[in-house]
N, C-alpha and C positions, 0 to 999 in steps of 0.2 A: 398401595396408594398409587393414583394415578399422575406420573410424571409430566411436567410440560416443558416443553422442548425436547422430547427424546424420544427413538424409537424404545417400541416395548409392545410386546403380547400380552391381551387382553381378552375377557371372553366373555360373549352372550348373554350379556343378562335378561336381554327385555325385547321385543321388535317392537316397531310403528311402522304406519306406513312408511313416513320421513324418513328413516334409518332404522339402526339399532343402538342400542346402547352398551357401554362396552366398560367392563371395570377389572379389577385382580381376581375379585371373587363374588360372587353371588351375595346379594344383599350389601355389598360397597354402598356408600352414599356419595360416591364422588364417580359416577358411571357419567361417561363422555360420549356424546352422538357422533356415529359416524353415520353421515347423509347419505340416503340409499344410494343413489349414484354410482358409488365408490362399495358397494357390500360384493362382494362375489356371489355368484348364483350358487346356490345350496345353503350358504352359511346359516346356521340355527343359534335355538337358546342354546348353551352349555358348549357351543363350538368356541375358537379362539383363532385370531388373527394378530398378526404385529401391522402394527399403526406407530402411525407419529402425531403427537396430540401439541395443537398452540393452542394458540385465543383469536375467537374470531372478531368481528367489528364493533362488540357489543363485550369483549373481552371475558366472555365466557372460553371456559374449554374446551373444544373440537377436534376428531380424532381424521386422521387424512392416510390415503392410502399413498399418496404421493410423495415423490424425494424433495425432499427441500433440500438447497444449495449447500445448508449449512446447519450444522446442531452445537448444541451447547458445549463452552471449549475447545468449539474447531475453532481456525484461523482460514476464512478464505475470502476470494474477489466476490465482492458484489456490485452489482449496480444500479446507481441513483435514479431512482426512479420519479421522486417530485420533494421540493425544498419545503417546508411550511417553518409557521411560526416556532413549530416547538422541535425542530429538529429536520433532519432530513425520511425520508422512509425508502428505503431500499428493498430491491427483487429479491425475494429469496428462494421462488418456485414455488410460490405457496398463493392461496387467493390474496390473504393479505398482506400487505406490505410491512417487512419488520423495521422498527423504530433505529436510527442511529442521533441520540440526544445531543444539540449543541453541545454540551458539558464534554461529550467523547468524542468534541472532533480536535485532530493536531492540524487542520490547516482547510480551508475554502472548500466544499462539496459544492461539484454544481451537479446537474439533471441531465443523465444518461452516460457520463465517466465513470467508471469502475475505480472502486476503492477496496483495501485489504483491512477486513474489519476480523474482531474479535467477538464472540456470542456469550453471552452470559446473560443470569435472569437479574434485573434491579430489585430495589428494595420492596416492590410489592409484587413482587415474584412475576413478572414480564420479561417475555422473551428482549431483551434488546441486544445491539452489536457497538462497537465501540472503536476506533480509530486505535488508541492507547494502546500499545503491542507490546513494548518495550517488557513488560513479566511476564507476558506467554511465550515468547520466541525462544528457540532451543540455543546451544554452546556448542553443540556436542559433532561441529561439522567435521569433513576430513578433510576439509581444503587446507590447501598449504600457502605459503608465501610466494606468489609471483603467478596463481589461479588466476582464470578470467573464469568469473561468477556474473548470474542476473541479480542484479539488485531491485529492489522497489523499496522509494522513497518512503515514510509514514511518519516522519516530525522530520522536523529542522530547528533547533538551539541556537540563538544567536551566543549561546556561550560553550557549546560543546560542539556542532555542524550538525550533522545531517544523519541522522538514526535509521539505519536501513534492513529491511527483513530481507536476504539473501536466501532465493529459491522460497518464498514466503513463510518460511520456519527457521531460519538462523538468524541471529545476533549480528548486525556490524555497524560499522558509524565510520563516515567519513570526517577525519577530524576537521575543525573549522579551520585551521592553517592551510591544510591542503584542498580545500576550496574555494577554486578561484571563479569556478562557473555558476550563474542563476540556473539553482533547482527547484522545484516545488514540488510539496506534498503529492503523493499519484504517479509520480516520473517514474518509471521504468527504464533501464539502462545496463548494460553491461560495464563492468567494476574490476579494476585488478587488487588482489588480497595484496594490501604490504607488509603486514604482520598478524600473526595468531598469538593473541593476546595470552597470558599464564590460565584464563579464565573462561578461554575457549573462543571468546567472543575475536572479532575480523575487525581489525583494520581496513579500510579501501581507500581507493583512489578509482578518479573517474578520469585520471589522465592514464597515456599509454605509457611505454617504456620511454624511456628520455630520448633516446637517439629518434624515436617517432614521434615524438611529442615535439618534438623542435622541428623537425620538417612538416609538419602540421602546424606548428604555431606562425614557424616563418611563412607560409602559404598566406593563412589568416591575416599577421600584419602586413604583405603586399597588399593584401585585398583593402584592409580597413584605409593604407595610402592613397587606393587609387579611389578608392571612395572620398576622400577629399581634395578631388584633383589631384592626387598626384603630391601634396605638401600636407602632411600631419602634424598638427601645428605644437609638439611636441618630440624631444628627442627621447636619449635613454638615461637622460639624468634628469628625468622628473619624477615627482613622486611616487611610490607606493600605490597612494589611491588614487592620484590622476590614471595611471596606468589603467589600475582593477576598476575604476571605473569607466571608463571608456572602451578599452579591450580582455576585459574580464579575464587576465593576464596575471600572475604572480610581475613582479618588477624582471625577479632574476629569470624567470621563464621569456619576458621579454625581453631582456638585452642579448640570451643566446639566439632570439627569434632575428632580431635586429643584427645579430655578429653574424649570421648566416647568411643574409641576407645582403652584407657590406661584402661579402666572403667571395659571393657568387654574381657582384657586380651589379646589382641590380637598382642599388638606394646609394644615397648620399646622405650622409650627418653633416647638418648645417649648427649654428650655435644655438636656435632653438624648434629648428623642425628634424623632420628628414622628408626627403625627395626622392623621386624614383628617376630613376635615368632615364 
């Protein structure tokens, strides 16, 4: 039986001018055209070839001598190549564009940003790809605690954070406590492990070690000072989310930003700004 989405060796049934026709075995009923074009010179009846068979624009089956990006149960980038009504359709290296259906997106496609999808056939056995990663992503990494890992984003939970495929085949998630920064679905970034979970799966953080996190943050809150003249109309005893909303800052990550900052002369704490000297 003739597979779709997968390579496989097939052999000769039939020629045409157009191509040949190509099945498991002689008298198959399920024999797929490969378009001359693509037949190597010699190939006969009863010879055999490995092809890779989808569905072309009229979703019949068609066998291609060329690599496609991505086969069934991989996990890899592709890119958006145009939005429509019924989903997005992305590159795959193939003439036709493979389907990524509203229903399997975790967050906004636009047209020529590259996304990490999943391939699988839907219910009427079409090739499609899928955002949803979270059950194919493996446990089984060797990173340890205190790894600088590549992350890439592929959901965001406003009840759990930010669901990440580390090196696009491991498990991790940034928790939503330790989220202080706007990310989106697609972001790519460098991550340090804070824990390896009993279950394999990575904890991250997209901050650095603390002792550079603070001269980095302190840096950032001079900068957001001087971006309002010089007087931030807020000190270190406001709240939580005035803070994370304005300087996308944990509170306690800004007061050591601000303690560093009083430290090294730079700011004034007034009773309800601070100033810069």
């Amino acid at each position: 039986m003739v597979e779709i989405g997968k390579w496989q060796t097939l052999q000769v049934v039939r020629s045409k001018d157009f191509g040949i026709y190509l099945a498991q075995h002689e008298g198959d009923d399920d024999a797929v055209l490969l378009p001359r074009k693509q037949v190597p010179e010699g190939l006969k009846a009863g010879g055999s070839i490995e092809v890779f068979v989808y569905l072309d624009s009229k979703d019949r089956p068609i066998a291609t001598t060329n690599t496609p990006l991505i086969t069934i149960g991989e996990i890899k980038r592709l890119k958006c190549a145009d939005v429509s009504k019924i989903g997005a359709f992305m590159d795959w290296g193939l003439e036709k564009d493979i389907l990524l259906p509203f229903k399997e997106m975790t967050g906004k496609v636009k047209e020529g940003r590259e996304y990490l999808v999943y391939m699988y056939m839907d219910k009427s056995s079409r090739p499609c790809v899928s955002m949803k990663l979270y059950d194919h992503l493996s446990s089984d990494s060797t990173y340890k605690k205190g790894d600088s890992v590549q992350g890439y984003i592929y959901e965001i939970s406003d009840r759990m954070g930010a669901f990440v495929a580390v090196d696009d085949k491991y498990q991790g998630l940034i928790p939503k406590q330790d989220l202080h920064k706007r990310v989106n679905v697609g972001d790519t970034m460098t991550m340090r492990v804070t824990e390896v979970r009993e279950d394999g799966k990575l904890n991250l953080s997209i901050s650095k070690l603390s002792y550079q996190q603070m001269e980095e943050d302190s840096e950032m809150v001079y900068q957001a000072i001087l971006s309002f003249d010089g007087v931030l109309p807020f000190n270190d005893k406001a709240s939580p989310e005035l803070i994370e909303r304005e300087l996308g800052l944990s509170k306690a990550a800004f007061k050591r930003a601000v303690g560093r900052l009083l430290k090294e002369g730079r700011i004034e704490i007034h009773e309800h700004s601070i100033v810069t000297k």
